[in-house]
N, C-alpha and C positions, 0 to 999 in steps of 0.2 A: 387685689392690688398687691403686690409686688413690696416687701416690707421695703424699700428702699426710699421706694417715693410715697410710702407712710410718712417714714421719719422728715426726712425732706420737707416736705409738706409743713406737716405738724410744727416744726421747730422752727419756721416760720412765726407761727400765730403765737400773738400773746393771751396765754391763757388764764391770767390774774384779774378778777372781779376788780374793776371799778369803784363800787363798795368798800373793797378793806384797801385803799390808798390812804394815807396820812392824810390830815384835814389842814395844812399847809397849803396855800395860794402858790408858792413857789417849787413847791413839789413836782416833779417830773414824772406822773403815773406811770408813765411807760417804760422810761429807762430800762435798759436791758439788765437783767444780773442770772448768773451763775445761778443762781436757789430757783428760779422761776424755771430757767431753762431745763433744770437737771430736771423737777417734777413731770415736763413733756417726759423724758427718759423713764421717769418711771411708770408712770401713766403706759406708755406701750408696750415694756416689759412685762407689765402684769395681765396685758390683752394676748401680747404674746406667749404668756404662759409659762414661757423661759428664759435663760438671759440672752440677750438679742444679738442674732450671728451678726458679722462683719460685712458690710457691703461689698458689691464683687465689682462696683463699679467706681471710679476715684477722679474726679476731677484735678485740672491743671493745676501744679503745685501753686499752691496760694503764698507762698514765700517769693514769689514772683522774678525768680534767679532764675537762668539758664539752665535745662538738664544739660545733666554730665555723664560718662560713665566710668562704673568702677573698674580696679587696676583686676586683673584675674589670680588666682590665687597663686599660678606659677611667676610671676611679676616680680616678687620677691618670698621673703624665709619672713612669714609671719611669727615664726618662732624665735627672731630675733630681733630686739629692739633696735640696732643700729644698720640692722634690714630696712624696717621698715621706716627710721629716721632718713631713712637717705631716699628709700624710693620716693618717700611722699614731699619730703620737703629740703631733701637736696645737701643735708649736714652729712658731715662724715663722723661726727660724733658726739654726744650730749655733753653738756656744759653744767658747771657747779654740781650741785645736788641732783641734777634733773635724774638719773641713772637709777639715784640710788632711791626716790621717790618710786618708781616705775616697777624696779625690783619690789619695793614694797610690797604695793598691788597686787601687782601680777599673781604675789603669792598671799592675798586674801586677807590684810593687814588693813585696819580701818589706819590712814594717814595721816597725816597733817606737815603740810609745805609751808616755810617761809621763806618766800623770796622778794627781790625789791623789785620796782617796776621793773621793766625791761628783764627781768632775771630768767625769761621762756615758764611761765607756769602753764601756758595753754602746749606744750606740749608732751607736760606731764602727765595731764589725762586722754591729749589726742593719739598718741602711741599705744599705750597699751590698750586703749580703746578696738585701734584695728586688729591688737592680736588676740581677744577676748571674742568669745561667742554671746552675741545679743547688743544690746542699746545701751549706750552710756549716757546718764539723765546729766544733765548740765544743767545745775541750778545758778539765775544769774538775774542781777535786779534790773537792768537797763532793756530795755528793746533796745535801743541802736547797738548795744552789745552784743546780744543776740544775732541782727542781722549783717551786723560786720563778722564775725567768726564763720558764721552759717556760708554765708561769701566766702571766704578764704578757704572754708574746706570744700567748697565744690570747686574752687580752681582749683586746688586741686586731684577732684574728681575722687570724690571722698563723700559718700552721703551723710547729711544733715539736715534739719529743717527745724524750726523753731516758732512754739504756740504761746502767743502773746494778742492785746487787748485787741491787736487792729487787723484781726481775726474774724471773718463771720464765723457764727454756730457750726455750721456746717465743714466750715476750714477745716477748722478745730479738729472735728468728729474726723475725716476724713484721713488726716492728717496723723492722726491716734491710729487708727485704724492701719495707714498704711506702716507705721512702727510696729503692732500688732504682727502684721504679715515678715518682716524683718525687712523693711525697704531701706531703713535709717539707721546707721552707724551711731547716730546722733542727736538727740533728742534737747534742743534748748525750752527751759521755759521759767517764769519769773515763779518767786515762791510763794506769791498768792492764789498762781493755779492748781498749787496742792492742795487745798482742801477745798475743790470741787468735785461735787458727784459723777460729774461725768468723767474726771480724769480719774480717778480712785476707781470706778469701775472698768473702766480698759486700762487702769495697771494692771489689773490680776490678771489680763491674759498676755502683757508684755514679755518678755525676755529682758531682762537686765541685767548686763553688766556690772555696773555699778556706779555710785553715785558722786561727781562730781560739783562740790561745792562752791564757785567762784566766789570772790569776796565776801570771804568767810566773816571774818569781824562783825561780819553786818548783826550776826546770832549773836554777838555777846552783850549784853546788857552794858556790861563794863567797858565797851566801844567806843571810839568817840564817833560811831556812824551806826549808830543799833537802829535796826528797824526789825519791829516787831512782827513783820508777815513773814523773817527767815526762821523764827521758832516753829512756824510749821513743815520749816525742814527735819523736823526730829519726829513727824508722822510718819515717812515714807519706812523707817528704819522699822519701825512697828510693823508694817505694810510687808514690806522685803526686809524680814529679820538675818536673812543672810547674805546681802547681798551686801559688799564693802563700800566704803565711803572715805573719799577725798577730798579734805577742807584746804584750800587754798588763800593765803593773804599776803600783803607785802606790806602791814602795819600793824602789828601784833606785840603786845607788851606782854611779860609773864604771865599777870593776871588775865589779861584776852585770852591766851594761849592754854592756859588752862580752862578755861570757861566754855569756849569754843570746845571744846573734845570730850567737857561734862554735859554739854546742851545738844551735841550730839548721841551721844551716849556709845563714846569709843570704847571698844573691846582690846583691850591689851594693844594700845597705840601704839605705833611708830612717828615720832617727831623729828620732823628733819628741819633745822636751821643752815639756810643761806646768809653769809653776812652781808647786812643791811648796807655795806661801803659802797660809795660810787665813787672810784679813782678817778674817772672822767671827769666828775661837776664839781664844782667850784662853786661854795655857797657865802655870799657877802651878805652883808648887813649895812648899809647906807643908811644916814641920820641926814635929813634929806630936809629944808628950807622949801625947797621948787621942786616937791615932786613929777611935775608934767614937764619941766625943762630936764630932770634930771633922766626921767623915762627916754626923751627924745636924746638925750646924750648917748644913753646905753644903745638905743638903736641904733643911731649912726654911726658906732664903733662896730657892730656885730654884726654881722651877717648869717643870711638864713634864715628858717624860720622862727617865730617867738610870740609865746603866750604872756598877755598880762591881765593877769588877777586883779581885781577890785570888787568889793563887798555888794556894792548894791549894783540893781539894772539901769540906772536912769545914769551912774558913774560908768558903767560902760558903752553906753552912748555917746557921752558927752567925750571920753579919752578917745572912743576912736575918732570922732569928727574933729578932736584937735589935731590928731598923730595928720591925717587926712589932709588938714588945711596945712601939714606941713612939708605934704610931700611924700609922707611913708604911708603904706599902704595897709589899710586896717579895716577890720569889719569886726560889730560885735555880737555879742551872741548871750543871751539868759534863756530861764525856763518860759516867762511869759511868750516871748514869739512864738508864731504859727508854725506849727511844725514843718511846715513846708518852706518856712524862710530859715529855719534850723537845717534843714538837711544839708542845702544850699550854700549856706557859707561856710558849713563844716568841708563840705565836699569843696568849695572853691579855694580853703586853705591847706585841707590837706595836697589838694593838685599842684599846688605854689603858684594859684593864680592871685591869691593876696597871701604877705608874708607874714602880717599881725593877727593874730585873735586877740581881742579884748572881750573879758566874759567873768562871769560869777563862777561858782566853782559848780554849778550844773553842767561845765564844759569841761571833757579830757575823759572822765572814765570809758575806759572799752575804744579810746580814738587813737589808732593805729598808726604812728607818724615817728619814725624814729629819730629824724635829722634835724627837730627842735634845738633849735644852739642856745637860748633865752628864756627863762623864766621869771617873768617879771611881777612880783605881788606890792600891789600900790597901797596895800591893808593888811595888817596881820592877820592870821585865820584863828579861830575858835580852839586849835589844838594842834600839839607838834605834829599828831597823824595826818591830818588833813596838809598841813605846809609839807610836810614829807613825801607826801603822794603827789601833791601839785608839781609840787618842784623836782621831785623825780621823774617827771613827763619832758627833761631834756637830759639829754646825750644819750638817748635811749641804744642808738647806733654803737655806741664805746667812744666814740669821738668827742675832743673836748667842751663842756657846755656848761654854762652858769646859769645859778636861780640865785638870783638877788632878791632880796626885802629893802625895803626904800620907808623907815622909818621917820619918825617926830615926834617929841613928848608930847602931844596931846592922845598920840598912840596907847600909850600904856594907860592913862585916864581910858579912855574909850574901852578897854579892853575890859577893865575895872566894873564900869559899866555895865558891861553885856551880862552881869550875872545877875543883877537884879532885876534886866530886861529878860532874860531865859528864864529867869524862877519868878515870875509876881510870886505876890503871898498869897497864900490861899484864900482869904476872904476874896481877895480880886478873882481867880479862879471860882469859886462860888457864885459868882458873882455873872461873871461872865456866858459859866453856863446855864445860867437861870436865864438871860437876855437872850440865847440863842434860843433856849425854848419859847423864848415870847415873840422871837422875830421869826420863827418857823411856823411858829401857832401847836405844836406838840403839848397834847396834854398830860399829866403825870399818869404815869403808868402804859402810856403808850409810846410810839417810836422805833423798836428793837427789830435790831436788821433792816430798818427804813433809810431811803438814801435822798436826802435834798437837797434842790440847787440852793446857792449860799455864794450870795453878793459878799465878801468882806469890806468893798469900804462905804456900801451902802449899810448895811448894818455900825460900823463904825462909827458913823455920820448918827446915823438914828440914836444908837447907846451909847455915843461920846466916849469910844474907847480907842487909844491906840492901836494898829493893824499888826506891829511888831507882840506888846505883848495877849492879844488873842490868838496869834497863831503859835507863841509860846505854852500858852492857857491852852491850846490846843492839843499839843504836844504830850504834857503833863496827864492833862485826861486818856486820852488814848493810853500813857502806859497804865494808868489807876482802869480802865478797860470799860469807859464810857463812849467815848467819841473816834470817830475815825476822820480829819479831815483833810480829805484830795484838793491840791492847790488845781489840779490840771484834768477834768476827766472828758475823756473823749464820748459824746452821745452818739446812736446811730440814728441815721434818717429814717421815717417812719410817715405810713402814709395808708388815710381811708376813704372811701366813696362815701359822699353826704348827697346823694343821689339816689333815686330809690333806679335798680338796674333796667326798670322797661320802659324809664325818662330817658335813662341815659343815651339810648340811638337816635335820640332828637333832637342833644344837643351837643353829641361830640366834635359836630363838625366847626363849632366856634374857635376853635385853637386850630395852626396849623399843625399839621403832621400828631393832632389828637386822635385821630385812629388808631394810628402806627403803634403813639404809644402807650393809649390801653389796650391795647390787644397785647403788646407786649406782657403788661403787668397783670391780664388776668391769665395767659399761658404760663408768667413764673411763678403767682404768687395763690392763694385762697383764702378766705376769710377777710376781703376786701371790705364787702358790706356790711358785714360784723362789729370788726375791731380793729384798731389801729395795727399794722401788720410791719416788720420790719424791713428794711427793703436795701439793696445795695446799688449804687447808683451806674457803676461800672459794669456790671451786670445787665442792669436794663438798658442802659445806652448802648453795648455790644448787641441786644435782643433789636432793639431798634433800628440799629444802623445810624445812632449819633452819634456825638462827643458829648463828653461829658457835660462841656459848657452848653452843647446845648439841649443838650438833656434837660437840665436844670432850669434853662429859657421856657418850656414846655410843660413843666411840673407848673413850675408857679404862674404860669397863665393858665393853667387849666384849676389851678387853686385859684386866683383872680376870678373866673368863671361861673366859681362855687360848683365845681363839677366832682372834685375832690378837696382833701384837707392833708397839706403836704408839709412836712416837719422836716427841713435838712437836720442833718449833724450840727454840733456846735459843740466847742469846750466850754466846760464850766467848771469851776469849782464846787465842791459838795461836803457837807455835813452827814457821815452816817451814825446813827445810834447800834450803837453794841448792845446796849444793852436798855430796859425798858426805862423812860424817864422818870426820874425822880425828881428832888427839890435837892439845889445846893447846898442847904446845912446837912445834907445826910450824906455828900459824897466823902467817900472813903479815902482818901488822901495820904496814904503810908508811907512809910520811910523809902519801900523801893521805888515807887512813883517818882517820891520829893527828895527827901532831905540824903539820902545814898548818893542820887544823883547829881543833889545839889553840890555834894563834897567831891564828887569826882569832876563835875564842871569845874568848879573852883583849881582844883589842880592843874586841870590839862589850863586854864588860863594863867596859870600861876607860871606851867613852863613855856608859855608863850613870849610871856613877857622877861624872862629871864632867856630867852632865844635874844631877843630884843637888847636886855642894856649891858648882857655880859659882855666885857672887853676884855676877859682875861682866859677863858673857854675857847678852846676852837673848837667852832660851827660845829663841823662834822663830826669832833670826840662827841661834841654836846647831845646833838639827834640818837649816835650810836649808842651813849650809855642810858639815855630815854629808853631806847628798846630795847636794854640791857643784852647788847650785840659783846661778847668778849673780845670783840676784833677790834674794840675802840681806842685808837690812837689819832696825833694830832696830824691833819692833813699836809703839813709843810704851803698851804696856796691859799686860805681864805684870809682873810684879812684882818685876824686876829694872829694868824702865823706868820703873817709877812705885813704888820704897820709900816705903812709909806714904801713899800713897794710900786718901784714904776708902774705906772698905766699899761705900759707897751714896754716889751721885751725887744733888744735886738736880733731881726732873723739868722743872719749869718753865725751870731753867737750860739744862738738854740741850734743850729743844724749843725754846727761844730760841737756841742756840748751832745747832740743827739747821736752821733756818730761816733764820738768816743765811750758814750754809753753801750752801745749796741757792739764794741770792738771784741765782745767776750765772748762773741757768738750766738750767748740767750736771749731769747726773749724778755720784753722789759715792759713795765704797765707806763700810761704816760706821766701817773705821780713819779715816779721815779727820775724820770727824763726832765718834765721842768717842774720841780721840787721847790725852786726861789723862784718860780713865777702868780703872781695872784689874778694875771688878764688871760686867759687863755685863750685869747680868741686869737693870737698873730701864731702861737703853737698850732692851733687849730688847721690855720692857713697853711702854713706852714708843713704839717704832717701830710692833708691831701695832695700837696704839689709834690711830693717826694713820693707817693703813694702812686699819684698819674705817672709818674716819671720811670716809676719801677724800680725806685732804688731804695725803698723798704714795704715791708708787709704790716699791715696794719688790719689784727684780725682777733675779736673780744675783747678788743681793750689792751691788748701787746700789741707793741713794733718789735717785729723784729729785721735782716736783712732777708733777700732773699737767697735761695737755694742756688749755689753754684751751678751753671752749666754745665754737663759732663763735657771734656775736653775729645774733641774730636779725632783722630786716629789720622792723619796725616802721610804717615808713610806708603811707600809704595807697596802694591801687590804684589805677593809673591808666583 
């Protein structure tokens, strides 16, 4: 047999005894993971004797985008960046730092970019990417991130492809494999798929380029966004000891900044800082009575699109049905919805078929929308980074755009708050995870590397604990490198014959079109009678000749039947043990875990709330000397710079005052131009009618006039 449809086959079947499952009721024996699968891989490596060639046969890209094809090499001068800037994405020349980033690279320099949203960091690695021989790894936490960029570089026609959870086995493999062969420019993938076996063994036969880091921060402990699966971005380095690496962020304090380039383990670094300014936004602070009337005030002044922040999901429900009942159009958005009503109203807002998101702050990374005029946080957030990154999701375009905070003194209380809610004390910690092992049924000494489903507010209910601070208690163990727990984990369907096979031609015919589709399942699949086998629904519904829906109609009438035993997909939330259970008086709870962290929480709340009652600070010095930007000066337009400035500016005055700005002939940023304005939405208007009109150029963020017409030559011929 053909090592092809070995593997195939094989990585199918779940090959884990029954016997070593966790002795958990709610355990999920079958769940898929990484360590199970990889052991198939080695298991036929070692039959095979050698390490196992590359299939020669590749199935339809599982990233499920249109093919494209690549530009040919005489298309443009690979050898020059602002070649290939222009072939591929149309600029005639890079912007801020980006240049000098690229240079970096190019010449073999471990990097590191700071730029602010909107500042182009994706085409700091996508450029020299195409003029580099081999793959450039893109490490990046989001899947919608992943498949939004993956999208953008096959328009255009630029290969990519990106291996994330909602993935079969086989994608995966495939998909590696065709990087292997050098089909991909572009290789996304989140930083938990580094340390798997399967991907650590088809790196060593990749070509890499080199190693591009998206939302770098994530690696620094000292973050206000650390997550601890980008520490295994400092494997690969190990992995490919020479191959360079690119840490990218647009919220980095000193201390990030150095942390980030120790945790990478940069070689004689080059640091590039973009100042963190946005001329364009205009950031207020409102003390706010009627936040929901004052919300609906700011809309009906602004036009365009506009995001509003609010802390919990049941507050984002409840604002957009009010915006809704008022006429303005809004939909909301958190982590709990089904992913399929997430895609949907991301995609129905960025189209501007509704103009409001209201959403928790699991909305905006990686979402691609430059013409945001509105950013509205109905809550303060956790840290200046996070308010900075949100509210930097308008004027992404250069065009003028505000992020407003709509404050209340019970605000700074709440804030006050949130730190005894993020840190219980440790006995509650102890505490808590003692109760988890009692509600899992884990016993001491067992658990490690085990993954179980985990109700939290049936547990909650059961051990009388708050659901805020156990997933705090959560948090905290995970870094002390106890617990791991997934709000969101996606299962795959899975399905066995509880039939013995020479019943079953006696009673297939009870279901309709039960022929069809076991004959389907036993051509794609083996080890039916055995063991529960993993199965993909799209796949046997195309094998069939159904839809999916009624694929599904069919599965579970023929499980109804007891012909089979058929387990869709479902999310759940899960509890994994890192490590083997113990007893909570012996967990190790140290300073980096706790109290390091507790001091750093405390701070970034501390400049939260000083965001909040300073009236003497402008906004924007405030944010910039946060991230100790030397370009920090006062904006002349928030509302510390201009007390009791008009609401609305006069247009005829702004297009007079704009016109004699522009009489010098340079180009002018738009602080400049309305400098005593603090609304900037009638500038706003105002710049695009003058822009349709053709009688200024409005391009990164300068107006300038446009280019005289050469004067035509009139006289007669000689």
């Amino acid at each position: 047999m053909p090592w092809r449809k070995i593997h195939t086959n094989a990585a199918k079947c779940n090959y884990k005894s029954k016997t070593s499952a966790p002795v958990s009721s709610s355990f999920d024996p079958l769940a898929p993971t990484d360590a199970e699968l990889d052991a198939v891989d080695r298991e036929l490596q070692a039959l095979w004797g050698e390490p196992l060639p590359p299939p020669t046969d590749f199935a339809p890209d599982p990233v499920g985008l249109p093919a494209v094809q690549t530009p040919t090499q005489a298309a443009f001068d690979r050898n020059d960046p602002r070649a290939v800037l222009k072939a591929g994405w149309g600029y005639d020349d890079f912007r801020g730092i980006q240049r000098e980033i690229i240079d970096s690279l190019l010449a073999g320099h471990d990097t590191l970019g700071l730029m602010p949203t909107g500042g182009g960091k994706s085409i700091t690695f996508q450029v020299p990417a195409l003029m580099m021989e081999g793959t450039c790894l893109v490490i990046t936490p989001l899947i919608a991130l992943m498949k939004d960029q993956v999208e953008n570089l096959r328009r255009r026609h630029i290969q990519a492809t990106a291996i994330h959870s909602g993935l079969t086995r086989e994608e995966i493999n495939r998909e590696l494999d065709n990087v292997i062969l050098g089909e991909y420019k572009f290789l996304y993938l989140s930083p938990e798929r580094i340390h798997t076996e399967l991907f650590r063994f088809k790196l060593a036969y990749m070509k890499v380029s080199f190693i591009a880091v998206d939302e770098a921060h994530c690696i620094s402990q000292w973050g206000y966004d650390f997550r601890p699966s980008y520490l295994r971005v400092r494997e690969i380095r190990a992995l490919l000891p020479e191959v360079p690496i690119l840490a990218l962020t647009a919220t980095a304090t000193r201390t990030v900044v150095d942390d980030i380039q120790r945790q990478l383990d940069f070689r004689a670094p080059r640091v590039y800082r973009m100042s963190f300014e946005r001329p364009n936004l205009t950031y207020l602070v409102r003390q706010s009575e009627d936040k929901m009337g004052d919300l609906m005030a700011l809309l009906r002044r602004s036009e365009g699109s506009a995001i509003v922040y609010t802390r919990s999901r049941g507050g984002t429900r409840d604002t957009a049905l009010a915006l809704q009942a008022a006429g303005i159009p809004a939909l909301y958005y958190h982590a709990g919805l089904p992913t399929a009503d997430k895609s949907a109203r991301q995609e129905a807002w960025q189209q501007d078929r509704t103009r409001v998101m209201v959403a928790t702050n699991a909305f905006g990374m990686g979402i691609d929308k430059p013409d945001v005029r509105l950013v509205v946080h109905l809550d303060p957030p956790d840290s200046l980074e996070a308010y900075f990154q949100e509210a930097g999701r308008a004027g992404r375009d250069g065009a003028p755009a505000e992020a407003v905070l709509l404050t209340h003194p019970r605000d700074v209380r709440l804030l006050s708050q949130r730190i005894a809610q993020t840190f219980p004390p440790k006995e509650k910690i102890r505490e808590i995870y003692d109760d988890v092992a009692y509600y899992l049924q884990v016993a001491e000494g067992e658990g490690e590397e085990q993954t179980y489903e985990f109700d939290l507010n049936e547990f909650c209910r059961r051990f009388h604990h708050f659901p805020l601070t156990v997933v705090s208690a959560f948090t905290i163990l995970e870094r002390a490198g106890y617990l791991l727990y997934a709000d969101k984990h996606e299962t795959r369907s899975r399905l066995m014959m509880i039939v013995r096979r020479e019943d079953l031609y006696h009673v297939h015919n009870r279901v309709a079109d039960g022929d069809k589709v076991l004959t389907a399942l036993f051509r794609l699949y083996t080890g039916l009678f055995a063991d529960y086998v993993f199965i993909e629904e799209s796949s046997l519904a195309s094998a069939c000749g159904l839809s999916e829906e009624a694929l599904y109609e069919r599965l579970t009438a023929l499980n109804r039947a007891r012909l089979l035993h058929y387990i869709p997909r479902k999310s759940v939330a899960t509890v994994r043990y890192l490590t083997r259970r113990t007893i909570g008086e012996r967990l190790a709870l140290g300073a980096e875990a706790y109290e390091t962290r507790l001091e750093q929480y405390t701070r970034r709340i501390e400049g939260v709330v000083r965001y909040c009652t300073d009236r003497d600070t402008c906004h924007s010095r405030l944010l910039l000397e946060y991230f100790d930007d030397p370009a920090a000066h006062d904006c002349g337009r928030c509302d510390v710079c201009c007390p009791g400035a008009p609401p609305c500016a006069d247009a005829a005055q702004l297009e007079a005052d704009l016109f004699a700005l522009l009489a010098d002939g340079r180009p002018h940023t738009v602080n400049e131009w309305h400098v005593a304005q603090c609304d900037a939405e009638p500038a706003g208007r105002l710049l695009q009618r003058l822009v349709d009109e053709g009688r200024v150029v409005f391009d990164t963020g300068r107006i300038s006039l446009p280019a005289p017409t050469p004067a035509t030559d009139t006289s007669p011929a000689d």
